[in-house]
C-alpha positions as CSV (number, residue, x, y, z in Angstrom):
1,X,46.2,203.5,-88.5
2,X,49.0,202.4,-86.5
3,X,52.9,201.9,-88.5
4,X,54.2,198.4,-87.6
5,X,58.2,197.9,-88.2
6,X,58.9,194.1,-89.1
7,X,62.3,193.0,-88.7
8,X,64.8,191.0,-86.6
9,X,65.9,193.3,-83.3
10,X,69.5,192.6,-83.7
11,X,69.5,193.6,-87.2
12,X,72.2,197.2,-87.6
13,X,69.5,198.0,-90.6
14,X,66.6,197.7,-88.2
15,X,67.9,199.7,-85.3
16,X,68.6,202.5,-88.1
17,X,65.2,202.2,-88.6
18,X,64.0,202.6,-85.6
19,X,66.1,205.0,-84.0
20,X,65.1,207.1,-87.4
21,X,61.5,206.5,-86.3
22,X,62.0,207.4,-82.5
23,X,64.1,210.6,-83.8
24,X,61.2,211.7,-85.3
25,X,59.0,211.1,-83.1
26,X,56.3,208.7,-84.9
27,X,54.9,206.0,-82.5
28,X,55.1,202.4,-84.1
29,X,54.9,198.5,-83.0
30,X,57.7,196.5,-83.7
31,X,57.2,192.8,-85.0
32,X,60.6,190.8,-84.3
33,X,60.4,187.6,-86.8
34,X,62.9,185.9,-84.4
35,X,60.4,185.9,-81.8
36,X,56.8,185.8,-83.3
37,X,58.0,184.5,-86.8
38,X,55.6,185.9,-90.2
39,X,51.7,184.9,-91.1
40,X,52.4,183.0,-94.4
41,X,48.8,184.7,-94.8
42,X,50.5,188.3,-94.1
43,X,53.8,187.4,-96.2
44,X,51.7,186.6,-99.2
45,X,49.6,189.5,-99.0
46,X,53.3,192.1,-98.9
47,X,54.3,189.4,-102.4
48,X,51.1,190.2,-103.8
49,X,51.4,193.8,-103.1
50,X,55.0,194.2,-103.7
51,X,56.5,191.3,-105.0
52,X,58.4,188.5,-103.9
53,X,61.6,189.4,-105.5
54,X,61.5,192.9,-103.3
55,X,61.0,191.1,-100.2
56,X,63.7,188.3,-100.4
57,X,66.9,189.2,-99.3
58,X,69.5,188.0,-101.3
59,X,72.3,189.9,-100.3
60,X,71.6,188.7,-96.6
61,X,74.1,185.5,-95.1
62,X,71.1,183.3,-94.6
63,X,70.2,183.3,-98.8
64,X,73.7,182.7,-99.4
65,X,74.7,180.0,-97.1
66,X,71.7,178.0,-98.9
67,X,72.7,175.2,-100.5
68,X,72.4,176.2,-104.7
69,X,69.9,174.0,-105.2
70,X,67.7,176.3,-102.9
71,X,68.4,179.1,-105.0
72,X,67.8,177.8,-108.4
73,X,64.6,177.9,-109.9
74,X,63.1,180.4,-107.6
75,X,59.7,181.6,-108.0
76,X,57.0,182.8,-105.8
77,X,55.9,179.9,-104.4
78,X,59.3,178.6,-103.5
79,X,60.3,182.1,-102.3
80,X,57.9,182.3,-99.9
81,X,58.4,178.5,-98.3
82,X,61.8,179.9,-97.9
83,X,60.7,183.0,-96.3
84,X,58.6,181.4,-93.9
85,X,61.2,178.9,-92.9
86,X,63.7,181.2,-92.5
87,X,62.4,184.7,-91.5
88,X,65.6,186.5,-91.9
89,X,65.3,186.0,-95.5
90,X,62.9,188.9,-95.7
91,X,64.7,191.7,-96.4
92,X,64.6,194.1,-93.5
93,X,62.9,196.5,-92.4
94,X,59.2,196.1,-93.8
95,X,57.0,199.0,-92.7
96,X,53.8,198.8,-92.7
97,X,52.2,202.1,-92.4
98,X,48.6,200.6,-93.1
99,X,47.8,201.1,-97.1
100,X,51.6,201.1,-97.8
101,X,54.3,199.2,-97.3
102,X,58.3,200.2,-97.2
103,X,61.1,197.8,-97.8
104,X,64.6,198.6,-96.7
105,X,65.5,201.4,-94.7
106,X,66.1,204.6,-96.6
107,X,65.8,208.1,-94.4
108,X,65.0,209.9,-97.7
109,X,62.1,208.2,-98.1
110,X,60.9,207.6,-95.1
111,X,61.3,211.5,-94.2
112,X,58.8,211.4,-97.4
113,X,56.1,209.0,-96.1
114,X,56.8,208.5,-92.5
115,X,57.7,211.2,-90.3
116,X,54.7,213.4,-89.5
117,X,54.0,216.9,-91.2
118,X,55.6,220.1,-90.2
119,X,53.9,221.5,-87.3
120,X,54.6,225.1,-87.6
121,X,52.9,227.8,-86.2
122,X,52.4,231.2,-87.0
123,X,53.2,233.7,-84.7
């Protein structure tokens, strides 16, 4: 199943990411929200599976330069109206690796779950 990398291109996080995945050699597709934006049908799907409160990004500018009464009273519903609105709300990266998703970028982990087993041979 092929890994998809959703993200914004610009994003320092993102090109972590992805120069982590071209390091290592695994073969992805990157979906920029800036360009093709989110499904609300493909965002709901990651809340259901992970939770909304994983995938907003609170720490990013966009969250914070919302006016408070944005950010009060948030539940699903509302997270995800902001979400689609505004794209660079989700935090970044989300990888899809088909049957599992990954939020954030952490090399640990994705050394874990991403990068393809040890190819050794015996001599």
């Amino acid at each position: 199943m092929p890994i998809t990398i959703y993200g914004i291109k610009k994003c320092d996080t993102m090109k972590k990411a992805r120069a982590w995945l071209d390091d290592h050699g695994v073969a992805y597709d990157f979906h920029d929200y800036k360009l093709a934006g989110i499904a609300k049908d493909k965002l709901k799907q990651w809340s259901d599976e992970i939770g909304w409160e994983t995938l907003l990004n609170r720490a990013g500018t966009t969250f914070k330069k919302l006016p408070d009464g944005d950010k009060e009273g948030l539940n699903e519903r509302k997270a995800l109206a902001l979400m689609l609105e505004q794209p660079s709300m989700i935090k970044r990266p989300v990888l899809d690796l088909g049957g599992k998703l990954l939020v954030g970028f952490k090399p640990d982990v994705y050394g874990k779950e991403v990068a393809p087993k040890s190819r050794a041979r015996k001599a």
